[in-house]
Biopython code that builds the backbone (N, CA, C, O; Angstrom):
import numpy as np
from Bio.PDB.StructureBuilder import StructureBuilder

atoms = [
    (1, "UNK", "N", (9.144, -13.283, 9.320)),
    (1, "UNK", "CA", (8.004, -12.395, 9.198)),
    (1, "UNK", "C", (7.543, -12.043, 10.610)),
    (1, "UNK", "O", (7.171, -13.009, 11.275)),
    (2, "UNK", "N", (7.492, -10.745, 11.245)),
    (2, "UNK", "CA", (7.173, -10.127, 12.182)),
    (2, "UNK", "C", (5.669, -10.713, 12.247)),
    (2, "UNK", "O", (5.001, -11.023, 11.260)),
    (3, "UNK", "N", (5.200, -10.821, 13.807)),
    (3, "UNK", "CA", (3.474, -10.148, 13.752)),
    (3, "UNK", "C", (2.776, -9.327, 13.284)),
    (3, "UNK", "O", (1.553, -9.460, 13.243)),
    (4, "UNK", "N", (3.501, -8.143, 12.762)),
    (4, "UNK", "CA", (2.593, -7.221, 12.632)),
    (4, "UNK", "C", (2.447, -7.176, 10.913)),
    (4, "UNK", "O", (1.520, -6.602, 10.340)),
    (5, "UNK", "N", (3.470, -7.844, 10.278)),
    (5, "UNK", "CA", (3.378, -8.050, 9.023)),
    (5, "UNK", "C", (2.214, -9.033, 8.719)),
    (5, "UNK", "O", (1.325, -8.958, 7.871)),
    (6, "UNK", "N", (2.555, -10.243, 9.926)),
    (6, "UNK", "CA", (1.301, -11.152, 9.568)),
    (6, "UNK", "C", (-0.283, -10.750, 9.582)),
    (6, "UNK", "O", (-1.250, -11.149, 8.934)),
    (7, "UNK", "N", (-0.081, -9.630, 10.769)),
    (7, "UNK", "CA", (-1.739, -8.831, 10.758)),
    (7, "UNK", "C", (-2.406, -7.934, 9.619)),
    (7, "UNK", "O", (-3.580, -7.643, 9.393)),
    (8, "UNK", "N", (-1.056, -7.568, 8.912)),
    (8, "UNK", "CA", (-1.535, -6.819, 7.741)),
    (8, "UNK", "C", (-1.952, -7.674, 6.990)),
    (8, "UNK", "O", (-3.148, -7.632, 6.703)),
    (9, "UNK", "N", (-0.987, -8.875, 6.347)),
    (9, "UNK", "CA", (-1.170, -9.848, 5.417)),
    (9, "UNK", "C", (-3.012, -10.470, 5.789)),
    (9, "UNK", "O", (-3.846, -10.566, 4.888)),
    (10, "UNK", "N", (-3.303, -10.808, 7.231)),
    (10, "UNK", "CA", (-4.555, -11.444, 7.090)),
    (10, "UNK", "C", (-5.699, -10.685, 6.967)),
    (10, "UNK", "O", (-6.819, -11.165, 6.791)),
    (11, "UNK", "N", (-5.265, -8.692, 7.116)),
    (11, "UNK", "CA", (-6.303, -7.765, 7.080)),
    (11, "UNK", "C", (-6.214, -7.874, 5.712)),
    (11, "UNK", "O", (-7.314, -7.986, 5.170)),
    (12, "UNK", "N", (-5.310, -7.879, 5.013)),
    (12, "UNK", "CA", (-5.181, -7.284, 3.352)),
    (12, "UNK", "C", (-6.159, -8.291, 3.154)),
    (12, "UNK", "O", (-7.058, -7.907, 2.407)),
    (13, "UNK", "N", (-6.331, -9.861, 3.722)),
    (13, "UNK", "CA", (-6.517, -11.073, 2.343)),
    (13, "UNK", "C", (-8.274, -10.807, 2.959)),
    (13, "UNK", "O", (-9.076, -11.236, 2.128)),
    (14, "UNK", "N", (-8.883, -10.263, 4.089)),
    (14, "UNK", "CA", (-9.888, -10.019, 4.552)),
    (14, "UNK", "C", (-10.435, -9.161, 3.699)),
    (14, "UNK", "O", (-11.200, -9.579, 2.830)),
    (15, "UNK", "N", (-10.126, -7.820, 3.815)),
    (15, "UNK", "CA", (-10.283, -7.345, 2.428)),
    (15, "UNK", "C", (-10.961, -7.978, 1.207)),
    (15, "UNK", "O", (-12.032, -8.226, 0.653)),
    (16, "UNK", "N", (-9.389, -8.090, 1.149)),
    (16, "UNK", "CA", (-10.166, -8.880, -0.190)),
    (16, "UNK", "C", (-11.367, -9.562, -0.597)),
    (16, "UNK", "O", (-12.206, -9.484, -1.495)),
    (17, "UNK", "N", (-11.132, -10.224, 0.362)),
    (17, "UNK", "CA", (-12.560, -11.498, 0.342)),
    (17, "UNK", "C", (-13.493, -10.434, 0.270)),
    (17, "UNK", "O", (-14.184, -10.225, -0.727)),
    (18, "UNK", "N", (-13.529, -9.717, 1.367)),
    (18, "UNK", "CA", (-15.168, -8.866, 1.192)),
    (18, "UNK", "C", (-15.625, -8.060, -0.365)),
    (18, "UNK", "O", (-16.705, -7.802, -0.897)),
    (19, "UNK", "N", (-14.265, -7.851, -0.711)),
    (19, "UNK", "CA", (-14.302, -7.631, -1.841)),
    (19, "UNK", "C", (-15.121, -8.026, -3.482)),
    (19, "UNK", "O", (-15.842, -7.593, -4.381)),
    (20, "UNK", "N", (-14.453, -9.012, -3.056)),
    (20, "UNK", "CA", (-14.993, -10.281, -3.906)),
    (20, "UNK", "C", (-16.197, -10.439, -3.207)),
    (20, "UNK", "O", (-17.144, -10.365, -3.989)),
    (21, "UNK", "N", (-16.458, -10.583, -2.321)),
    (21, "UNK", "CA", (-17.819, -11.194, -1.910)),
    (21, "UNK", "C", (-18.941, -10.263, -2.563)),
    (21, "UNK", "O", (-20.000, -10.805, -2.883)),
    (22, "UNK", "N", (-18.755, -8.766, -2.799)),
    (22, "UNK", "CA", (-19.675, -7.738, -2.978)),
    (22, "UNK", "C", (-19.157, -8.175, -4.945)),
    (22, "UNK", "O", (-20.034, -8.995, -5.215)),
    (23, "UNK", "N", (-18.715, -8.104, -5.598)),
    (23, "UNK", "CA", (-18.571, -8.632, -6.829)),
    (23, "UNK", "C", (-19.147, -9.445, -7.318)),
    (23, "UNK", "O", (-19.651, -9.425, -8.440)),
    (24, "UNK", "N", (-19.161, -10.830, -6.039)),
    (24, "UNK", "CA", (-20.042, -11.869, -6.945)),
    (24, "UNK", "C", (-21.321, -11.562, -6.678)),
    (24, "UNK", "O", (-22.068, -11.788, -7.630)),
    (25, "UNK", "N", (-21.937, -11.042, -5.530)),
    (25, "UNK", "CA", (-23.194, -10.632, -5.834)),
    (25, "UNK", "C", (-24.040, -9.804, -6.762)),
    (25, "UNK", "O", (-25.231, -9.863, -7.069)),
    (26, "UNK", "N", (-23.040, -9.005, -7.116)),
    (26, "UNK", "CA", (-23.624, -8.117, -8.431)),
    (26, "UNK", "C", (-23.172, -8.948, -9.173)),
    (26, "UNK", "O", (-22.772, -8.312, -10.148)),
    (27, "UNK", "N", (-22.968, -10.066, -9.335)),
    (27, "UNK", "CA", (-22.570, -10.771, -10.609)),
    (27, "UNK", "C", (-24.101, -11.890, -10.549)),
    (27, "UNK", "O", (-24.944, -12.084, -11.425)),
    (28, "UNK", "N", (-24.012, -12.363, -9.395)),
    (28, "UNK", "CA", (-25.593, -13.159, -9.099)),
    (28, "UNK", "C", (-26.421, -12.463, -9.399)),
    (28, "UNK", "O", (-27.006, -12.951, -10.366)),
    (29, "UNK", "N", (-26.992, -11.188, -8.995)),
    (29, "UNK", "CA", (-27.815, -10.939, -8.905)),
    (29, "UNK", "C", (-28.125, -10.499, -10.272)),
    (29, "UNK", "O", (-29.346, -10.456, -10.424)),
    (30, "UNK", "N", (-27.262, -10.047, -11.656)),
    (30, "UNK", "CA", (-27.274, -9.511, -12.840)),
    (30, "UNK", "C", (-27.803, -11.492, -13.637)),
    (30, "UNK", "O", (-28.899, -11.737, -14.141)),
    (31, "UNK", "N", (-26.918, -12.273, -13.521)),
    (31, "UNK", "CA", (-27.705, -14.003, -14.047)),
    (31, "UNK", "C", (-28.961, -13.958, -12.775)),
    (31, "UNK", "O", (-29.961, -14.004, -13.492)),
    (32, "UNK", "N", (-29.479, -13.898, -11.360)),
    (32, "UNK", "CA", (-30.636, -14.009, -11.588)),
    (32, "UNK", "C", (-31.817, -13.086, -12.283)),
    (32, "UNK", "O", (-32.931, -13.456, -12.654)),
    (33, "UNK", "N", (-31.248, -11.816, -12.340)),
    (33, "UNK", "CA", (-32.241, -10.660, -13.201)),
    (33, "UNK", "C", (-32.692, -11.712, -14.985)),
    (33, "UNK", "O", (-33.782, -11.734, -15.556)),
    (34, "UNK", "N", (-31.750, -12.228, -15.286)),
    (34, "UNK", "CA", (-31.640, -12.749, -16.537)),
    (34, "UNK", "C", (-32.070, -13.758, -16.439)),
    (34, "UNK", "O", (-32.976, -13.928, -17.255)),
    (35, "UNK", "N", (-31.830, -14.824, -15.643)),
    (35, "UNK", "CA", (-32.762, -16.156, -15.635)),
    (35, "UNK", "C", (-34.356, -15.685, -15.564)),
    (35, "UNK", "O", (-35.119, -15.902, -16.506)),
    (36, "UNK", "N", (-34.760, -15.039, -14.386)),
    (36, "UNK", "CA", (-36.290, -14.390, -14.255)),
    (36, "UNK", "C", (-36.393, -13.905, -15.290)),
    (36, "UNK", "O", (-36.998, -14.652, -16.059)),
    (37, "UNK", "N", (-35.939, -12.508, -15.950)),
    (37, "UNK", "CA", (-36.206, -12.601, -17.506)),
    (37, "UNK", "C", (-36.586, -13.491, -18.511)),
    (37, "UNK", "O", (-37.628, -13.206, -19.101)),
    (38, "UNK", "N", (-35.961, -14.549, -18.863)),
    (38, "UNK", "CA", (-36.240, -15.299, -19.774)),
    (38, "UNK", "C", (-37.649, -16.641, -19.562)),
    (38, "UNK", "O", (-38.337, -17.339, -20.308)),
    (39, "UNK", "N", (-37.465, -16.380, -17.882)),
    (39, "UNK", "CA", (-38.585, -17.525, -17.536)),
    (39, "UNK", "C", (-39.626, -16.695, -17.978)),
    (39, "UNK", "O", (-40.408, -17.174, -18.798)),
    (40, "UNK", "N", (-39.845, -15.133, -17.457)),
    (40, "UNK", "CA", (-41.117, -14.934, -17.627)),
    (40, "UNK", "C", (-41.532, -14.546, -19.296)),
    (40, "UNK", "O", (-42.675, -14.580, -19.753)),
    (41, "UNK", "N", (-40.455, -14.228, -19.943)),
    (41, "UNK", "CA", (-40.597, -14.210, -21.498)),
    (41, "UNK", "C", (-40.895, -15.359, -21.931)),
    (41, "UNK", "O", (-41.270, -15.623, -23.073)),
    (42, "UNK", "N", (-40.744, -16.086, -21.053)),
    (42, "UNK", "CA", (-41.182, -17.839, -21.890)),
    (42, "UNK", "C", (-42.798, -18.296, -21.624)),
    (42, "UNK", "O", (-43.532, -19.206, -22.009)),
    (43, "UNK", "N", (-42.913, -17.047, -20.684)),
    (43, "UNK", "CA", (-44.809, -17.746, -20.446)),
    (43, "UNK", "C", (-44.902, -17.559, -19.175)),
    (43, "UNK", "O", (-46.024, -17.345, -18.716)),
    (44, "UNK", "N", (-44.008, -17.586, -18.488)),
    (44, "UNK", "CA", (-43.914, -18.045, -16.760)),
    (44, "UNK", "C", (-44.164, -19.360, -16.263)),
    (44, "UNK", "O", (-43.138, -19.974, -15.971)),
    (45, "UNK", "N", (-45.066, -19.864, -16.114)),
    (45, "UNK", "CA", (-45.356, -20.927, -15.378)),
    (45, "UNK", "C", (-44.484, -21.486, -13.947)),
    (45, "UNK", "O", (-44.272, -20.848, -12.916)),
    (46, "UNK", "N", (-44.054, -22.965, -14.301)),
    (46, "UNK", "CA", (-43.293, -23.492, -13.219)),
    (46, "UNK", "C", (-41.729, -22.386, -12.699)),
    (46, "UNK", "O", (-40.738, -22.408, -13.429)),
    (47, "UNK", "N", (-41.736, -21.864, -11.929)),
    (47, "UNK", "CA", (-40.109, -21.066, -11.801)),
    (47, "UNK", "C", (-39.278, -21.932, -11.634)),
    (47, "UNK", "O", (-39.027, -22.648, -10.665)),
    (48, "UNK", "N", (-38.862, -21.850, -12.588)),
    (48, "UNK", "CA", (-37.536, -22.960, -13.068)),
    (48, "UNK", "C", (-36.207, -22.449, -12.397)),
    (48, "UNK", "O", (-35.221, -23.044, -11.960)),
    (49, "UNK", "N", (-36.610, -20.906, -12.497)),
    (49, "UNK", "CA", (-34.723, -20.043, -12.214)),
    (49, "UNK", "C", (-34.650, -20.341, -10.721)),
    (49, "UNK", "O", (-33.469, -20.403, -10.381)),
    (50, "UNK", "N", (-35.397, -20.524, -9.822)),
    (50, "UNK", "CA", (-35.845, -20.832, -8.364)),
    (50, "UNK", "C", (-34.560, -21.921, -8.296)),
    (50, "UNK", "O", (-33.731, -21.519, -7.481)),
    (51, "UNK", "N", (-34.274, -22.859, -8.767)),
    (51, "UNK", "CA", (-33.384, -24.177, -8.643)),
    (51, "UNK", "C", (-31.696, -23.196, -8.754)),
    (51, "UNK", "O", (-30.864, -23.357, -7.862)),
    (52, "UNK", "N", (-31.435, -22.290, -9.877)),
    (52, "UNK", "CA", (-30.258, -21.647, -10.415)),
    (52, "UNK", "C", (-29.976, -20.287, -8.989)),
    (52, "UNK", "O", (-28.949, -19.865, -8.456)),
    (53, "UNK", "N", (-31.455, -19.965, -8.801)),
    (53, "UNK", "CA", (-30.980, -18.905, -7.271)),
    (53, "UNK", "C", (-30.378, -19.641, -6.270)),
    (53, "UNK", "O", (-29.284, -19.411, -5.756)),
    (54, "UNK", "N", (-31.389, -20.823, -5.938)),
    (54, "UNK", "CA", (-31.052, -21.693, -4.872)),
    (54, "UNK", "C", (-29.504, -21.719, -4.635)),
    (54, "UNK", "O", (-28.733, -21.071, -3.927)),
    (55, "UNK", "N", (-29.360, -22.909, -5.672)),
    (55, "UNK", "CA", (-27.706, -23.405, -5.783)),
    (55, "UNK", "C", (-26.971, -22.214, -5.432)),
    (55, "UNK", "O", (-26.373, -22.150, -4.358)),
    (56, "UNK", "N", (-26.975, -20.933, -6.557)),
    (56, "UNK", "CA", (-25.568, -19.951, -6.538)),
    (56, "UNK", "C", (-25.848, -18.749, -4.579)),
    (56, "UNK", "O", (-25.185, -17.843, -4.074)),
    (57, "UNK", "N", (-27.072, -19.443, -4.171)),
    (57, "UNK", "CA", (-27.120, -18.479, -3.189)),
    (57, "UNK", "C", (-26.507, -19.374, -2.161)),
    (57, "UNK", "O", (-26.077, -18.830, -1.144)),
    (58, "UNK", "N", (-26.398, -20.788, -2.291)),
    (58, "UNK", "CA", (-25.424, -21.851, -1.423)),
    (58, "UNK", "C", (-24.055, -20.762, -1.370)),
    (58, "UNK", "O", (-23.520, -20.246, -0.389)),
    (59, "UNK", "N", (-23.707, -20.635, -2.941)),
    (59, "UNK", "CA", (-22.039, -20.538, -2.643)),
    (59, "UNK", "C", (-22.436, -19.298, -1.900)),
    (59, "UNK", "O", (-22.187, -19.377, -0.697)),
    (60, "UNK", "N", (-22.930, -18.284, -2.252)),
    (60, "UNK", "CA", (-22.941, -16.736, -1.919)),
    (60, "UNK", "C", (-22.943, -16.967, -0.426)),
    (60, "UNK", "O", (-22.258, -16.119, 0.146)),
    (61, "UNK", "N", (-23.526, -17.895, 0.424)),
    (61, "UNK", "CA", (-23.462, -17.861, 1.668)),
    (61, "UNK", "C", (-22.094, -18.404, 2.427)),
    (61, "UNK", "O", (-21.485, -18.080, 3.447)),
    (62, "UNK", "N", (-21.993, -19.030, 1.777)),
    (62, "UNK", "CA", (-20.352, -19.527, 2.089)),
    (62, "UNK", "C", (-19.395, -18.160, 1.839)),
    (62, "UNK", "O", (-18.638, -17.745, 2.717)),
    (63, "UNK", "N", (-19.554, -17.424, 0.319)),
    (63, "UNK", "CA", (-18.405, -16.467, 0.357)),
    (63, "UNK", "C", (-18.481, -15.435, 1.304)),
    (63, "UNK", "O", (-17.569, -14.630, 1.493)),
    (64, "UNK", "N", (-19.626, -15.442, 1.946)),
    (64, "UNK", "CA", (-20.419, -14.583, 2.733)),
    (64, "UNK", "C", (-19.563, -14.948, 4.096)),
    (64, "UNK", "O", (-18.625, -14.247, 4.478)),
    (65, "UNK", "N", (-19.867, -15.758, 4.560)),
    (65, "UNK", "CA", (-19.383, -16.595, 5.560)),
    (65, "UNK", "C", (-17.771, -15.957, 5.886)),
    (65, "UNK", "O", (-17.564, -15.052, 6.694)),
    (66, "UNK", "N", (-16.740, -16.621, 5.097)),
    (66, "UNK", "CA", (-15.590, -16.534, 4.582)),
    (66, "UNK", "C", (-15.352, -14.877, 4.598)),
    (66, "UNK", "O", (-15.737, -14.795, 5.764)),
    (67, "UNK", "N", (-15.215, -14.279, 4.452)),
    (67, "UNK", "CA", (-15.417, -12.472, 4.059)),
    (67, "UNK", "C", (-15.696, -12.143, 5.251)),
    (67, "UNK", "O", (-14.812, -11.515, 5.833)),
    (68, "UNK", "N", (-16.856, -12.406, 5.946)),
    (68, "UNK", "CA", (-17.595, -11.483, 7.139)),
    (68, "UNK", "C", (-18.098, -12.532, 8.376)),
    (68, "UNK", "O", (-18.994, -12.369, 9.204)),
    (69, "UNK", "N", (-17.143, -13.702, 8.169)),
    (69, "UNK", "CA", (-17.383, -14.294, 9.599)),
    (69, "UNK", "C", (-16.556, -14.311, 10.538)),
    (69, "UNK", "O", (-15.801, -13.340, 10.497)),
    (70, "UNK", "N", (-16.368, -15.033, 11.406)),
    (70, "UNK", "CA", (-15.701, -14.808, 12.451)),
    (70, "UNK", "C", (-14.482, -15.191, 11.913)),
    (70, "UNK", "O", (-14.442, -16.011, 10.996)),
    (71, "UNK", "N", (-13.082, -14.486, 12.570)),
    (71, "UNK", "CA", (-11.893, -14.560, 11.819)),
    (71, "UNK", "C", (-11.159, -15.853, 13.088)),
    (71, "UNK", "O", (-11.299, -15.992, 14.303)),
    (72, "UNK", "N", (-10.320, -16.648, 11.959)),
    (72, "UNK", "CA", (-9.249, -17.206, 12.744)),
    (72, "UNK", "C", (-8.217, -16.673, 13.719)),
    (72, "UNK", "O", (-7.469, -15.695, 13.715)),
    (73, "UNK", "N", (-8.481, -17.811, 14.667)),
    (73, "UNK", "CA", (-7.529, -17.111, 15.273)),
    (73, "UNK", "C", (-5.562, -17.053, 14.677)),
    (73, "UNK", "O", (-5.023, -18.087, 14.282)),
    (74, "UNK", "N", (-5.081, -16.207, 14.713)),
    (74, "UNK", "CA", (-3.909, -16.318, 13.936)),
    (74, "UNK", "C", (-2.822, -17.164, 14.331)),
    (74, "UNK", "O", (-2.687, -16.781, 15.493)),
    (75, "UNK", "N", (-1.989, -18.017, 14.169)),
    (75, "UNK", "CA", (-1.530, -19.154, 13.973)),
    (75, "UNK", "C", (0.254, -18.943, 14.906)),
    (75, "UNK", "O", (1.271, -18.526, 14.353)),
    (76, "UNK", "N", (0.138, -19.381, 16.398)),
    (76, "UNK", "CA", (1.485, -18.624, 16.697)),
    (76, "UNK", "C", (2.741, -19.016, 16.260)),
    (76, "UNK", "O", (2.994, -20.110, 15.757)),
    (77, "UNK", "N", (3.789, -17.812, 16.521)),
    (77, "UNK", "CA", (5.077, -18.105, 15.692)),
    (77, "UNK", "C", (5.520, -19.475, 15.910)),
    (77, "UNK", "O", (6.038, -19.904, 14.879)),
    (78, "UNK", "N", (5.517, -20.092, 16.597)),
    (78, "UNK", "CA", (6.631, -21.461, 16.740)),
    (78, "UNK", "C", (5.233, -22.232, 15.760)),
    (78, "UNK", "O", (5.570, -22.631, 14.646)),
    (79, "UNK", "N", (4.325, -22.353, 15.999)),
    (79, "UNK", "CA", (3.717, -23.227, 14.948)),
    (79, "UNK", "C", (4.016, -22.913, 13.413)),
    (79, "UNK", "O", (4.300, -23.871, 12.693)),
    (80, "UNK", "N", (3.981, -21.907, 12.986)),
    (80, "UNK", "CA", (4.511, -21.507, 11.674)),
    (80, "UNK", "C", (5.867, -22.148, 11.530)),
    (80, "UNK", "O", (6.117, -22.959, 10.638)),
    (81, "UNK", "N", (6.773, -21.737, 12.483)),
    (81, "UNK", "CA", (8.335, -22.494, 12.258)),
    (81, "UNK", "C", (8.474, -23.505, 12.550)),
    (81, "UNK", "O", (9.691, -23.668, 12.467)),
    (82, "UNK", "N", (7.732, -25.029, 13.093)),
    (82, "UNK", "CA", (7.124, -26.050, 12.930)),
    (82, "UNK", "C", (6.727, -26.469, 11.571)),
    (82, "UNK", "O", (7.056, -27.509, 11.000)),
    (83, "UNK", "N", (6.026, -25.582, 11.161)),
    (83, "UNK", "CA", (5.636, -26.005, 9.501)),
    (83, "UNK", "C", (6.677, -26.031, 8.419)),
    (83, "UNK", "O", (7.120, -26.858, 7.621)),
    (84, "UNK", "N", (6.880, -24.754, 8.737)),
    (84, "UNK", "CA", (8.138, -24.385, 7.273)),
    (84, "UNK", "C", (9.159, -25.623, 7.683)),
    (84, "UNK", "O", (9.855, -26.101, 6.787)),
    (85, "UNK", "N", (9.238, -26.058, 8.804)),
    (85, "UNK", "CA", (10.543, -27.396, 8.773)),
    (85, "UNK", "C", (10.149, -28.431, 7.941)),
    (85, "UNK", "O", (10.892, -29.213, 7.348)),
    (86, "UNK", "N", (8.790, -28.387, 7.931)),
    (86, "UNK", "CA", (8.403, -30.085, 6.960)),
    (86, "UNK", "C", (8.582, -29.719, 5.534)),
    (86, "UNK", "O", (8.558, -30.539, 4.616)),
    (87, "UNK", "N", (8.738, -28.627, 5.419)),
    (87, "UNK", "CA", (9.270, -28.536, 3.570)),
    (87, "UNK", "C", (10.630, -28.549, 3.437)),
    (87, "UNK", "O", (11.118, -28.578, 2.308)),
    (88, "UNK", "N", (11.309, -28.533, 4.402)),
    (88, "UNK", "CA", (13.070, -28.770, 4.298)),
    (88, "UNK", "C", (13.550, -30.020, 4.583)),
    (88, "UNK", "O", (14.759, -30.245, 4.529)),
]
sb = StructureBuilder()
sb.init_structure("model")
sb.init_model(0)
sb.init_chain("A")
sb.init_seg("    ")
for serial, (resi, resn, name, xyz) in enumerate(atoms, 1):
    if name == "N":
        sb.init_residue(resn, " ", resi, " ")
    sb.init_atom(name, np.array(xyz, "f"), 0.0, 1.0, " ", f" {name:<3s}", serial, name[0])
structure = sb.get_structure()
């Protein structure tokens, strides 16, 4: 595998991620619309959904992270052909 194949391969999987990253947020943000819904149909009181944002906004910062942080540096050829030897 050339370099320049490998630069596509880590732009494509970059991509992606950001991809996904904008997915699960409209996916969070549609269960927290619905948790707040049901708390305040229940009376309101204590915000219970506060604990369910918390947690899923942990991962969201991580996929966040992952997607739109700083990229690895890419891995040079003899280390790759170093690796592939330990599976033979």
């Amino acid at each position: 595998m050339d370099e320049n194949e490998t630069l596509h391969r880590a732009a494509e999987k970059r991509l992606k991620d950001q991809s996904g990253f904008w997915r699960l947020l409209g996916i969070f943000a549609i269960v927290w619309l619905i948790l707040t819904a049901v708390w305040w149909m229940a009376g309101g009181g204590y915000f219970w959904p506060a604990w369910a944002i918390f947690g899923m906004g942990i991962a969201l910062a991580f996929a966040g992270w992952g997607a739109f942080g700083p990229r690895q540096k890419m891995p040079s050829e003899q280390r790759i052909q170093d690796e592939m030897r330990k599976f033979t």
